[in-house]
C-alpha positions as CSV (number, residue, x, y, z in Angstrom):
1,X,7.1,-158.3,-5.3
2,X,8.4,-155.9,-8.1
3,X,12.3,-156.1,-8.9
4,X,14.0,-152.9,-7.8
5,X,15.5,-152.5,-11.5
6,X,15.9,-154.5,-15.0
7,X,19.0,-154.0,-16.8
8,X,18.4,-155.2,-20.5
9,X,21.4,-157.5,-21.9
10,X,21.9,-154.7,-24.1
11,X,22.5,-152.3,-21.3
12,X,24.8,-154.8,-19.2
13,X,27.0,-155.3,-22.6
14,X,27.8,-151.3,-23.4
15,X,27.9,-150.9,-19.1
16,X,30.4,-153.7,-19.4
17,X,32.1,-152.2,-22.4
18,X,32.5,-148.5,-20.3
19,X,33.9,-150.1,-17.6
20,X,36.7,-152.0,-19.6
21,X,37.3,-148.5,-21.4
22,X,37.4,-146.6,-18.2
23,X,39.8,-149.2,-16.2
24,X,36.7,-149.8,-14.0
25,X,36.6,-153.0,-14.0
26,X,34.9,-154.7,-10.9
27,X,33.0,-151.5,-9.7
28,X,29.4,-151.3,-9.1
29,X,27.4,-149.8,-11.3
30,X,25.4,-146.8,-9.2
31,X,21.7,-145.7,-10.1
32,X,20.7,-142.8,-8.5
33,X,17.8,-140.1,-8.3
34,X,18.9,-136.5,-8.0
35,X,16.7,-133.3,-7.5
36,X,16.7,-131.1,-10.6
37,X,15.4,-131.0,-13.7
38,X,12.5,-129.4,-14.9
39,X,10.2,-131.8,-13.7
40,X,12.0,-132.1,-10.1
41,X,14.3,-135.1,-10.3
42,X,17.1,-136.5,-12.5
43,X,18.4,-140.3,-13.1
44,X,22.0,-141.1,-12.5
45,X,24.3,-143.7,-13.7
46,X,27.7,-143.9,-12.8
47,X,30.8,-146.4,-11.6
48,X,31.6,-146.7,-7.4
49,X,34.3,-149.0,-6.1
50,X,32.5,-148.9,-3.0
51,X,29.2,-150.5,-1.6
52,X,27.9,-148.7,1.3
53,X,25.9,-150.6,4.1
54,X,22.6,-148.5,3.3
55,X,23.1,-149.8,-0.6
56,X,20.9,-152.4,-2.1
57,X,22.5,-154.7,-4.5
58,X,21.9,-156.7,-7.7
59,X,23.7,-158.7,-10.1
60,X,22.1,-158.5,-13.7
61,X,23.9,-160.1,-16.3
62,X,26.9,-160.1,-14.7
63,X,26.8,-156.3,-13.9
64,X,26.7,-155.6,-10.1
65,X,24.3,-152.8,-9.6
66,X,24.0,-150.6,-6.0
67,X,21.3,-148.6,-5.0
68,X,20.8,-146.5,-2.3
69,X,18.2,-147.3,0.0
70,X,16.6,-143.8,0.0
71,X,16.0,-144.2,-3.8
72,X,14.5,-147.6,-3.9
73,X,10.9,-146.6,-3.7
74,X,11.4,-144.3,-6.7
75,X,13.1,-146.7,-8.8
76,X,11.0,-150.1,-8.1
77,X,10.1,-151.9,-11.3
78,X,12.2,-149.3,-13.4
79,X,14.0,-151.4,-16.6
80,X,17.4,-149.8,-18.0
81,X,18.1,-150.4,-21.9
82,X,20.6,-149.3,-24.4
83,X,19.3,-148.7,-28.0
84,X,21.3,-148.1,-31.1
85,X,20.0,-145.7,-34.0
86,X,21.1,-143.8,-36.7
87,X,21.6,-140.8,-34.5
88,X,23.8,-142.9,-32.2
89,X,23.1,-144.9,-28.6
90,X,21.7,-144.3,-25.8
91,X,20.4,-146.0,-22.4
92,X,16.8,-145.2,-22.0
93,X,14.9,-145.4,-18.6
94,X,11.3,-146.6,-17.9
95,X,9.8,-145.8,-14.8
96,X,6.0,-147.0,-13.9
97,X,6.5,-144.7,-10.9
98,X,7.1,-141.6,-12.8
99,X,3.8,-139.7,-13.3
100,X,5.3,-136.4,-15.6
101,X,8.6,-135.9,-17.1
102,X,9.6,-133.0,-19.7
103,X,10.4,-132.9,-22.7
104,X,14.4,-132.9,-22.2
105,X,13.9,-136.7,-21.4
106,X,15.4,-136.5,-18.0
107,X,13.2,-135.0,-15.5
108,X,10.4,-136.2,-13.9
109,X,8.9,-136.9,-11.0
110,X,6.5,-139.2,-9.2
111,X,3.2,-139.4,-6.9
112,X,5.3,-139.6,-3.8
113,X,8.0,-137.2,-4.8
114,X,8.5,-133.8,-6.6
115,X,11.9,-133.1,-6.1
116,X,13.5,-129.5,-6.8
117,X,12.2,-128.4,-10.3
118,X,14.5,-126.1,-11.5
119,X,15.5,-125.5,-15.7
120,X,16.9,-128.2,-18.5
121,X,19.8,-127.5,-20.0
């Protein structure tokens, strides 16, 4: 069976170093799928202080990660990095399930869902 998601060590260090910087210590750390984009859908990162019962969860090096249940399907086998370059950081997300994205980076969308396509700002 696939893991949902992959955070690398380098992604669970700067998540880690957010959270101290934001005061959110002991949230969750929510990936999400949006509809937008040019390609239909968006990724979404973000800190929760709350789990809800429809949430999956995983602990990856020492980050707790929730994810909701409806975007599980879309997000299986998906690994999350952070990469450091002369034109700064950034996490990057690799998705087997998507099948197109645009050139902004952020959209895309997959065999089983299309999402809302709509233009990238």
């Amino acid at each position: 069976m696939t893991q949902l998601l992959n955070l690398s060590e380098a992604a669970a260090y700067r998540v880690k170093e957010m959270m101290e910087h934001n005061g959110e210590q002991g949230s969750f750390l929510r990936v999400s799928v949006n509809g937008g984009g040019c390609s239909g859908l968006t990724y979404g990162m973000g800190f929760d202080a709350e789990q809800h019962a429809s949430d999956q969860l995983l602990e990856l090096h020492g980050v707790k990660i929730v994810v909701s249940s409806e975007d599980t399907d879309i997000l299986a086998g998906t690994e999350i990095d952070y990469k450091e370059s002369l034109m700064g950081g950034g996490f990057t997300i690799e998705n087997p399930n998507a099948i197109a994205s645009c050139g902004c980076g952020t959209s895309f969308r997959t065999a089983k869902k299309a999402g809302a396509p709509a233009s990238c700002d």
